[in-house]
N, C-alpha and C positions, 0 to 999 in steps of 0.2 A: 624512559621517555624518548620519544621521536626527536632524532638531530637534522638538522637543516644540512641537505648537499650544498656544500659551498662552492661544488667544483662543476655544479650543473652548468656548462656553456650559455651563459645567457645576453641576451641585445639589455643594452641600454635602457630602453624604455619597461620592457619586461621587468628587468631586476629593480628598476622603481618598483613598479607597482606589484611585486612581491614584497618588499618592504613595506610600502604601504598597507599593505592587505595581511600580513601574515601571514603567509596562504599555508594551510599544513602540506608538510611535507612529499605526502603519496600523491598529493593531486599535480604537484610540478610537472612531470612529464604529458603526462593528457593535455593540461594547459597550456604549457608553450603548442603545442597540437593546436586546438580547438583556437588558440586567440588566430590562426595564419587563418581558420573558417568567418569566425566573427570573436573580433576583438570584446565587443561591449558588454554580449552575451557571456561569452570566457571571464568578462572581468565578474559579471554578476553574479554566476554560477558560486564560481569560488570562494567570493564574499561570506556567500551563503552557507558554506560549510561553518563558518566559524559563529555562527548565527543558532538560536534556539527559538524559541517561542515567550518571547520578554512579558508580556501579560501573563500567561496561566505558570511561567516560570516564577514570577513573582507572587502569584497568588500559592503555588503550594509551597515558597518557601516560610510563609506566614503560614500554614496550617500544620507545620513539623512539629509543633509539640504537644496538639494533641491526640488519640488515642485512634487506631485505625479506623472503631468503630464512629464514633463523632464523625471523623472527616468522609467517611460512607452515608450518614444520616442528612452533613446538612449539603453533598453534595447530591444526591436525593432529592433532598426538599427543593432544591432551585432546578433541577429537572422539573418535577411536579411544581413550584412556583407556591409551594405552599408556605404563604409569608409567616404561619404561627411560630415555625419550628425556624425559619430562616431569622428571626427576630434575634434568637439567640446566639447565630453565628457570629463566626467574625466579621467584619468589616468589607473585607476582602471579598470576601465570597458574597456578601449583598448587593458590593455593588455589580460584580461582574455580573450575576444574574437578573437583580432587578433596581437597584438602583441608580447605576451608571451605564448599564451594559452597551457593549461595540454595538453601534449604531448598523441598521442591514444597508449592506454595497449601494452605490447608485445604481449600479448596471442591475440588482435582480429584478427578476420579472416571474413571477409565481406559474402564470401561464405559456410563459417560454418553456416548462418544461414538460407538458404534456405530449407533444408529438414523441421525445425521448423516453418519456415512461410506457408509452405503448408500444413504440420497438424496441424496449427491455423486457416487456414481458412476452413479445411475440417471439423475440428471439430467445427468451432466457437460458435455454438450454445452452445452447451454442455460447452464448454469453460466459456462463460459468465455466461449458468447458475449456473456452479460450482464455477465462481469467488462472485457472488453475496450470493450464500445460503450455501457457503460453504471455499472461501479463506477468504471475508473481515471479517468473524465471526471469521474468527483461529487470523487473525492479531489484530482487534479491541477487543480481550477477554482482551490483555495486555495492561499495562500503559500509550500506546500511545493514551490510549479512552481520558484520561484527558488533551491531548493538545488538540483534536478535541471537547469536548464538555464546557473545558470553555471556548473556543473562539465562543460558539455558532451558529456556522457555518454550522455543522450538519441540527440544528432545521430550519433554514432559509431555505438551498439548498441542501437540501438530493436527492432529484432528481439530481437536477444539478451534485450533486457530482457523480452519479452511470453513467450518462453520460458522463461525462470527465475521469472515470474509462474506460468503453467501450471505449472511445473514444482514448484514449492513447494508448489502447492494440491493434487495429485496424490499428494504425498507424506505432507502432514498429516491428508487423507483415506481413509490405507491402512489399515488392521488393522493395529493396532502400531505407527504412522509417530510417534507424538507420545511413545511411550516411548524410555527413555532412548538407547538404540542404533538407533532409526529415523531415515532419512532426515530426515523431515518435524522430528525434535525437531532433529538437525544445522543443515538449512538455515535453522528458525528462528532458532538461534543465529546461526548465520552472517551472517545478518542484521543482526544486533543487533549485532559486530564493524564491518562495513563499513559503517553509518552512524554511529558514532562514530569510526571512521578520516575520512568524507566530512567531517561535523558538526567535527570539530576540524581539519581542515584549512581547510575553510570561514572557520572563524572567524579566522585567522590571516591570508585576506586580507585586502586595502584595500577590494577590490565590495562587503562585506557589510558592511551598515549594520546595526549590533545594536539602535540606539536606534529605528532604524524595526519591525526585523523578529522581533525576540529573537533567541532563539537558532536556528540550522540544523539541521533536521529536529529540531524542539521533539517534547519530550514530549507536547505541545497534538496539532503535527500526525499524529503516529503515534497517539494515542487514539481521534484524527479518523478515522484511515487504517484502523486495526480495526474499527471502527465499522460503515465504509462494506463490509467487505469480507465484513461477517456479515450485518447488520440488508438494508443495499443491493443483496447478492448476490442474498437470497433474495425482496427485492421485484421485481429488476431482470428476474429468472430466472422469475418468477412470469407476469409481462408477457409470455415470450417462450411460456409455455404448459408450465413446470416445475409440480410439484404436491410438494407437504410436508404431511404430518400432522403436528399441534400438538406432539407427541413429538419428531420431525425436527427441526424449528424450532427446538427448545429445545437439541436435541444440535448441532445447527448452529453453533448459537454456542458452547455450549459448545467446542467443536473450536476455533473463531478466538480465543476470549477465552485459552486456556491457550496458543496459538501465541504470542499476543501476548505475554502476560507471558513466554514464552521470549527474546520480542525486545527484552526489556527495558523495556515498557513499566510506569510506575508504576502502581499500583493506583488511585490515586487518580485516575486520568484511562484507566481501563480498563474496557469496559464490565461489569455481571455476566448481563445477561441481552436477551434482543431490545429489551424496553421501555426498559430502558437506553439498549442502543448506539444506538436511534433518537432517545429527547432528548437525546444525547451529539452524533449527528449534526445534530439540529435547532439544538443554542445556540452548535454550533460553526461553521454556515452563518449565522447570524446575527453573529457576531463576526467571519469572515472580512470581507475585504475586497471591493470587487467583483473580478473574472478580471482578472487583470494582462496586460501583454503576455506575459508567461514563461508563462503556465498558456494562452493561447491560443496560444503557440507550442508549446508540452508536449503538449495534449489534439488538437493537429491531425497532430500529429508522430507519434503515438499509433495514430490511428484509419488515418495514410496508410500507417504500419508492417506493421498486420496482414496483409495477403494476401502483402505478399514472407515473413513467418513459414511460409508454408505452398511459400514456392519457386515464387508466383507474380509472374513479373518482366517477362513482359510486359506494358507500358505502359499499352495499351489496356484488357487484360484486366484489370489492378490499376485504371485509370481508372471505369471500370464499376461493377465491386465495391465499391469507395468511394464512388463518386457512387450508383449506383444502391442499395445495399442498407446501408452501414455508418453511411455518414450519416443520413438515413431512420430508420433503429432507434434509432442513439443518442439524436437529436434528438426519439423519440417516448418514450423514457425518461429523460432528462434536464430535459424539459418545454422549453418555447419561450422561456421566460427564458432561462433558461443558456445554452440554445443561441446564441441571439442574441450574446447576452454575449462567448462564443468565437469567434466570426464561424465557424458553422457554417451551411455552404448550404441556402437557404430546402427543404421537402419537395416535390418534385414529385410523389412518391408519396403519395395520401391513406392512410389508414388501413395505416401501415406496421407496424406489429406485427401486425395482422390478416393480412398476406401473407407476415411471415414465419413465422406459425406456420400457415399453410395450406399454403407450398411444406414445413416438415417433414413433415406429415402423408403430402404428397405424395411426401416422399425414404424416410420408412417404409414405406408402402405399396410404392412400388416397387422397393425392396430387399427384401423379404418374395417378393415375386411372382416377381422373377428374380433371388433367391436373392445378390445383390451389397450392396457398401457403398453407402450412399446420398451424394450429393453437396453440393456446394453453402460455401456463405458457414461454416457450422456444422462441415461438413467440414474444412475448410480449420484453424480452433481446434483441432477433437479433434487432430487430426494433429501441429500444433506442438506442442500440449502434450504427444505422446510425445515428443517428439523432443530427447535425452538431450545434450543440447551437453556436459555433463561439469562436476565441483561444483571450484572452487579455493578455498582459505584465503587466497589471498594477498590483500592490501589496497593500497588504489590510496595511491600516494606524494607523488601533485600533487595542486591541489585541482583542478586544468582536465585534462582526458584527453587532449589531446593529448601533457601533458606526463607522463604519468604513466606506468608501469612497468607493463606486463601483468599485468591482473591478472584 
C-alpha cells in the first residue's frame, strides 16, 4: 500500500486540509500546484478521488450473491421498465429504477439539446476522429489508465472498446436518445452499472493501493472524463476543421453534462456549462500526476487499436495509418508535452492538422464529383461507429478479464 510523504514541504493551511481530506498520496504534488491556480477547485477536485458513486455502489453491493445471470435479467428489466420480472428483484433495484428513482436535474431541458445533436451529426466525423486521437489521449494521460489497464480489459477489447465509445455518442446524439426509453439515456446508465461493478471489484484487490490512488474510477476521474469529452471534443474537433455556433456549443454540453449525471456522476464534480468543463479540465490536469506507465501503455494501445476498429488488419496497411496519419494528429492536438510524456513518435509530418483537413476537403470533393463515399483515416471512424457489436447488462465478475465471465 501507498505511504504518505511526510517530508513533502508543506504551508499550514495545506497540511490541514490534507489531513482533513486524505488526500491519496500521487495527487500531493499537482495539488499543492493547482490550489496557488484555484484553492476551492484544488480542494474539490481531490476530495473527489477518494469518492465513488454511493448509490449504484450500494445498490451492487446487495446484488453480490446472486448469480451473474439474475443480476443481467433484472438489470434488463428496469432498462426495459418491465415491472413482471422487476417484481421479483430485489429491493434495491426497484427502487433505483421505478420505485424511488433519482429524480431528473432542475437544470434539464429536453429541447436544449437539439441544436447540439445536429452539430453531432453534422460534424460526426470530425467528432470521432477527435474523440479517438485526441479526447480519449487527454482523459486516459491521468490515473484513471490504472483502473483500465489492471483490469486488462484494454489489451483483450480495445476495439470493442472504441466501438461502444462511437456507439454511446451516436446514441446520446439522436432525437429522443437521452429520454427515458432511448438508447443513449440506457447506455448511459449502463455505464454507471459497469464501473461500479469494475470500481468495487478493483478495490477488493491486493494491486490497488487506496492510500496512493483513492478510489477506482473516482468521482474526480469521471468529472475529469466528462469534462474532456464535451469542452475537449469540440476544441479537439474544431482543430480538425468542425464549425459550431455559440448556440451548439452550449447544447453540446448540455447533451454530455445530462449523460454524465445519468452515469452517476455527482454534481458537485459535474461540469454546468463549457467555461466550467474547461477549468474543471484545467485544475484537474494540474492535480493529476505526470502519465504513468498504465496511461502510456492505455493511450498507445488506444491509438494502435483504431484501424483494426474499421477491419483493417493488414500490418503494413495498420503500420502506415498509425505512423503516418493517427500519431501526427494526435500529437498535433494534444501539444508536444503530452505527447512526449506518452512516448509518442516524434512528427515527421510538419503541419499535420493542415493535411488532415486538406485530404477532407479532398475526400468531399471527390465524392460530390463521382457521386461515392469518400475515404480515408475519417472513414475508417464513421464506419466503426455504425457498427452495432450489440448492448449486454451483464457485469464482469473478476477484477482482471481474463478471469472473468463474458460479459
Amino acid at each position: 500500500m501507498g505511504k504518505r510523504n511526510e517530508f513533502l514541504p508543506l504551508d499550514g493551511a495545506l497540511s490541514y486540509a490534507i489531513r482533513m481530506m486524505n488526500i491519496p498520496t500521487a495527487y500531493l504534488p499537482g495539488y499543492e500546484k493547482a490550489r496557488l491556480v484555484d484553492s476551492g477547485a484544488a480542494d474539490n477536485y481531490v476530495a473527489h478521488t477518494t469518492m465513488g458513486d454511493p448509490v449504484m455502489d450500494a445498490l451492487l453491493d446487495e446484488l453480490q450473491e446472486l448469480s451473474q445471470g439474475k443480476i443481467h435479467r433484472y438489470i434488463r428489466a428496469g432498462m426495459d421498465e418491465d415491472r413482471d420480472i422487476l417484481r421479483e428483484a430485489p429491493q434495491a433495484v426497484r427502487e433505483f429504477f421505478v420505485d424511488a428513482p433519482e429524480p431528473e436535474p432542475e437544470w434539464l431541458d429536453y429541447s436544449a439539446f437539439q441544436p447540439g445533436i445536429r452539430a453531432f451529426q453534422r460534424n460526426s466525423v470530425l467528432v470521432l476522429s477527435a474523440f479517438v486521437t485526441g479526447v480519449l489521449i487527454d482523459g486516459f494521460s491521468t490515473l484513471i489508465s490504472k483502473s483500465f489497464v489492471q483490469t486488462g480489459r484494454i489489451f483483450d477489447n480495445g476495439v470493442w472498446r472504441l466501438k461502444q465509445n462511437n456507439r454511446h455518442q451516436l446514441e446520446i446524439f439522436w432525437p429522443g436518445g437521452l429520454e427515458r426509453q432511448g438508447e443513449g439515456w440506457k447506455l448511459s446508465v449502463r455505464i454507471r452499472f459497469v464501473h461500479a461493478q469494475v470500481r468495487r471489484l478493483l478495490a477488493l484487490t491486493e494491486e490497488w493501493e487506496h492510500d496512493a490512488w483513492g478510489v477506482p474510477i473516482s468521482a474526480a476521474h469521471l468529472g475529469y472524463a466528462i469534462s474532456c469529452f464535451a469542452a475537449r471534443t469540440v476544441k479537439h474537433s474544431e482543430a480538425l476543421g468542425a464549425h459550431y455556433s455559440p448556440e451548439e456549443r452550449a447544447s453540446f454540453h448540455a447533451v454530455w453534462r445530462y449523460s454524465g449525471y445519468l452515469m452517476g456522476i455527482p454534481e458537485t464534480i459535474l461540469f454546468a456549462d463549457e467555461s466550467h468543463a474547461l477549468r474543471l479540465y484545467g485544475i484537474g490536469s494540474l492535480c493529476e500526476p505526470p502519465p504513468t506507465a498504465e496511461a502510456i501503455i492505455m493511450t498507445n494501445a488506444l491509438i494502435n487499436c483504431a484501424p483494426l476498429v474499421a477491419g483493417i488488419v493488414d500490418s503494413e496497411e495498420r503500420r502506415k495509418l498509425v505512423k503516418g496519419v493517427i500519431y501526427p494528429v494526435s500529437r498535433a492536438l494534444i501539444g508536444n508535452d503530452l505527447a512526449n510524456q506518452l512516448n509518442f513518435p516524434a512528427n515527421r509530418l510538419p503541419f499535420a492538422l493542415f493535411w488532415f483537413r486538406l485530404d477532407q476537403r479532398i475526400q468531399r470533393l471527390k465524392a460530390r464529383l463521382l457521386n461515392e463515399a469518400p475515404q480515408g483515416f475519417a472513414t475508417l471512424l464513421e464506419a466503426s461507429a455504425y457498427d452495432d457489436a450489440g448492448v449486454s447488462y451483464r457485469l464482469p465478475d473478476h477484477a482482471h478479464a481474463e478471469r472473468s465471465g463474458r460479459w
